[in-house]
C-alpha positions in Angstrom: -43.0 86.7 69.3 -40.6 84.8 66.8 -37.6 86.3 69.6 -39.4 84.7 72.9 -40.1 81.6 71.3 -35.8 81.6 70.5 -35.0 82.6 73.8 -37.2 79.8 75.3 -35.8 77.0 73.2 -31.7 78.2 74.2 -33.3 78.0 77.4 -34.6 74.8 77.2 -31.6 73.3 75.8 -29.4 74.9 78.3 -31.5 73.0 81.4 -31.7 69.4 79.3 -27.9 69.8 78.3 -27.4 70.6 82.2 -29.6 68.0 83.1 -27.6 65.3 81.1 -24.4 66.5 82.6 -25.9 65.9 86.2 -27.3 62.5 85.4 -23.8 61.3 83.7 -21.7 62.6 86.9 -24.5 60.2 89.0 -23.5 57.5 86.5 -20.1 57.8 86.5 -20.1 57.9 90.5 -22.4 54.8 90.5 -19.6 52.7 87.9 -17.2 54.4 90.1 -18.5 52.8 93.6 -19.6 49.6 91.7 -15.3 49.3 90.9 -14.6 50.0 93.7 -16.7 47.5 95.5 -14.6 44.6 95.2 -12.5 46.0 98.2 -16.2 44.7 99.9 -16.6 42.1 97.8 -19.9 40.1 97.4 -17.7 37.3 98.5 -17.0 38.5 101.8 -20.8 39.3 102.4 -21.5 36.2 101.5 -19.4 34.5 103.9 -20.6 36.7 106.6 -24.6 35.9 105.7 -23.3 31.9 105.8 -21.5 32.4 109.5 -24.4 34.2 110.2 -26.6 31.1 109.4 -24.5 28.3 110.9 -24.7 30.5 114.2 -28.4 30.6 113.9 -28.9 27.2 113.3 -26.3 26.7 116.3 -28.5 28.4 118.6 -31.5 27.6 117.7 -34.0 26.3 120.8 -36.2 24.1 119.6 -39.2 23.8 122.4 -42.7 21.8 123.1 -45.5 22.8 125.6 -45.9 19.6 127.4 -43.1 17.2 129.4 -43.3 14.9 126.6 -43.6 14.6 122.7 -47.3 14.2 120.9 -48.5 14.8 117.8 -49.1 18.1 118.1 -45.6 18.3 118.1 -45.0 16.6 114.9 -44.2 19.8 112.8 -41.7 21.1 115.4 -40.0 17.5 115.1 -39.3 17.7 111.9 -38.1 21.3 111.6 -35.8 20.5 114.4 -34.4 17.4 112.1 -34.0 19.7 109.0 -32.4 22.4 111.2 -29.7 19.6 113.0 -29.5 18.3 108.8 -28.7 21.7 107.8 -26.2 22.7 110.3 -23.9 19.4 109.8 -23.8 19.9 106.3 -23.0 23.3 106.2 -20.9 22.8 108.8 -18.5 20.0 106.2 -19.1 22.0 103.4 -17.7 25.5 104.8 -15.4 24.3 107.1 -16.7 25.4 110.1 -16.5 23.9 113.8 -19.9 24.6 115.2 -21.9 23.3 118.2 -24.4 20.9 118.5 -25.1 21.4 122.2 -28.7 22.5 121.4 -29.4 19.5 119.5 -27.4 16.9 121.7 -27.4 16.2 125.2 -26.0 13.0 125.4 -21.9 14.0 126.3 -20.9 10.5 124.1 -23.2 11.7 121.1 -22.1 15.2 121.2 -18.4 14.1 121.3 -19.4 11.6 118.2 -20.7 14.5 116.8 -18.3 16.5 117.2 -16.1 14.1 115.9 -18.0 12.7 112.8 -17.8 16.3 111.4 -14.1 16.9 111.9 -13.6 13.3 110.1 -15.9 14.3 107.5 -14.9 18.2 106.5 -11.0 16.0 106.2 -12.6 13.6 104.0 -13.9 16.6 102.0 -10.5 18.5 101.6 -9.3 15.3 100.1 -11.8 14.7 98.1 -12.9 11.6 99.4 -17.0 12.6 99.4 -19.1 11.5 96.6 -21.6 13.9 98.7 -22.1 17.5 97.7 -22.8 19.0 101.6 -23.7 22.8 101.9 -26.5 24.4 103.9 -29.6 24.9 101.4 -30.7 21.0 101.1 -34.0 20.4 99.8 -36.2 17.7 101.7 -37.5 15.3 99.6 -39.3 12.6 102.2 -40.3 12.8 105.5 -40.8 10.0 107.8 -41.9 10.7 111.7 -43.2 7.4 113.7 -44.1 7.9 117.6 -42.4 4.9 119.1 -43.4 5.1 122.5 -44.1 7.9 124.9 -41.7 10.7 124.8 -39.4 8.7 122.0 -39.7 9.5 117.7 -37.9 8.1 115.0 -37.3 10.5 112.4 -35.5 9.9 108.7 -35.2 12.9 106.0 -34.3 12.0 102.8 -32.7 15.2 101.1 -30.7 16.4 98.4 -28.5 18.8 97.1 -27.4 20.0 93.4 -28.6 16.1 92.8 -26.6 14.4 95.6 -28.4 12.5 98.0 -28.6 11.5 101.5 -30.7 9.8 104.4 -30.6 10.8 107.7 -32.2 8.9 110.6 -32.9 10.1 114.2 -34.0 9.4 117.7 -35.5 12.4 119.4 -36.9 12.7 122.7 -37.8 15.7 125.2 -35.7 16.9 127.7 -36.9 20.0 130.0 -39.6 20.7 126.9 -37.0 20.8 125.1 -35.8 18.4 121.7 -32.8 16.4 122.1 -31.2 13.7 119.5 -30.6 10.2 121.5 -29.3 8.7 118.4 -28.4 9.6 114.6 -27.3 7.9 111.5 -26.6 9.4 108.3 -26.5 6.6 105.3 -24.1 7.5 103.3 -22.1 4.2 102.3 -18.5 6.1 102.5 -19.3 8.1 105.1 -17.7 7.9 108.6 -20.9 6.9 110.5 -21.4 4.0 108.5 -17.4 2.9 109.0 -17.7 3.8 113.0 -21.4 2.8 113.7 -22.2 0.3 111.0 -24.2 -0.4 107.5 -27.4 0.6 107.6 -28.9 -2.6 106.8 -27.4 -3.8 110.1 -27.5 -0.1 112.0 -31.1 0.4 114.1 -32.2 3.4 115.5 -34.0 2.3 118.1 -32.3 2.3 121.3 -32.4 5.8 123.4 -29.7 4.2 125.6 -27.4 3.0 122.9 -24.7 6.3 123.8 -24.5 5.1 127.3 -22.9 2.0 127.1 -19.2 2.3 127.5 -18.5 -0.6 125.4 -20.1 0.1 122.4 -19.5 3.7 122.5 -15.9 2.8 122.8 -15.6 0.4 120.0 -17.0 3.1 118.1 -14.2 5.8 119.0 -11.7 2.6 118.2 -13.2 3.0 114.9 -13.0 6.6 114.6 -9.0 6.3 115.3 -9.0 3.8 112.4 -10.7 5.8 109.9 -8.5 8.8 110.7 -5.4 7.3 110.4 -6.7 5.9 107.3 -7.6 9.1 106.3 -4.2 11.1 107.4 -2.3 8.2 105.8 
């Protein structure tokens, strides 16, 4: 009896003491992999998940049932604000040219746009923004007013890591789909407020205030100002 119960215990301790060699091996493996890793680093990942985003946002269709906008279409509204919000400003902060064909139809806005973010992601390299931009801003106030039919004003008031902003928009449908007439982001240093002017002056009321030639090209006049300031 005394000589199977000594033969079981060797045996036992042979299987645990093999058992602990197996589950070190795993661990060293793991810490090996997890070393290794850097050569994918999280970095890189990352940076993928954030192109990733900015092309979602990018392509993003943002669609109503009827010809025109009504309240039941309030919630889509102001999605389609955050979504234009977050794609600009993660646009400046990573660096990033992106289109805003899906938000803009307007060829004068678009190329304002277009414009206004290559201005701002300069200003950003420089230093020159008291604004911290990135992708995840956090809406603090929402504002949605049905001017007339098939026009909205819309202004977001967000933040991010305590930095804030105000945007204002006019949205209207096109083809059942939601298009920004006109924008304005207040932000006192910012190049809308230099090309467009202060927002205690600046109204966002006009859905035909990108088709006339002679503002629009006092505004671009502007723009050339601010970037030679800029690349001065």
């Amino acid at each position: 009896m005394k000589k199977a119960i000594l033969v079981f215990m060797i045996f036992s301790l042979m299987v645990l003491g093999g058992c602990k060699e197996t589950y070190d091996i795993k661990d060293n493996a793991l810490s090996r992999e997890t070393q290794s890793a850097p050569a994918k680093s999280s970095k890189v990942v990352s940076e993928q998940s954030i192109d990733d985003r900015l092309s979602q946002l990018a392509n993003q269709d943002f669609s109503i049932q009827g010809e025109n906008l009504r309240n039941e279409d309030d919630e889509t509204i102001v999605e389609f604000g955050k979504a234009f919000v977050n794609l600009y400003n993660g646009a400046v902060k990573e660096q990033e040219k992106v289109s805003f064909e899906k938000y803009i139809s307007n060829k004068n806005l678009q190329k304002f746009t277009d414009k206004m973010l290559e201005l701002t992601q300069k200003q950003e390299l420089k230093g020159g923004n008291a604004i911290n931009y990135g992708l995840k801003n956090e809406f603090k106030q929402v504002k949605l007013q049905h001017i007339e039919d098939n026009l909205c004003y819309l202004e977001l008031l967000f933040e991010l890591r305590g930095s804030g902003m105000r945007c204002e928009m006019l949205i209207m449908a096109e083809n059942k789909s939601l298009k920004l007439v006109d924008l304005y982001f207040g932000n006192k240093d910012g190049v809308d407020t230099f090309a467009t002017g202060h927002h205690a002056e600046r109204e966002i009321n006009n859905p035909d205030l990108w088709k006339n030639e002679e503002w629009v090209k006092g505004v671009f006049d502007k723009l050339e100002d601010f970037e030679e300031r800029l690349d001065s």
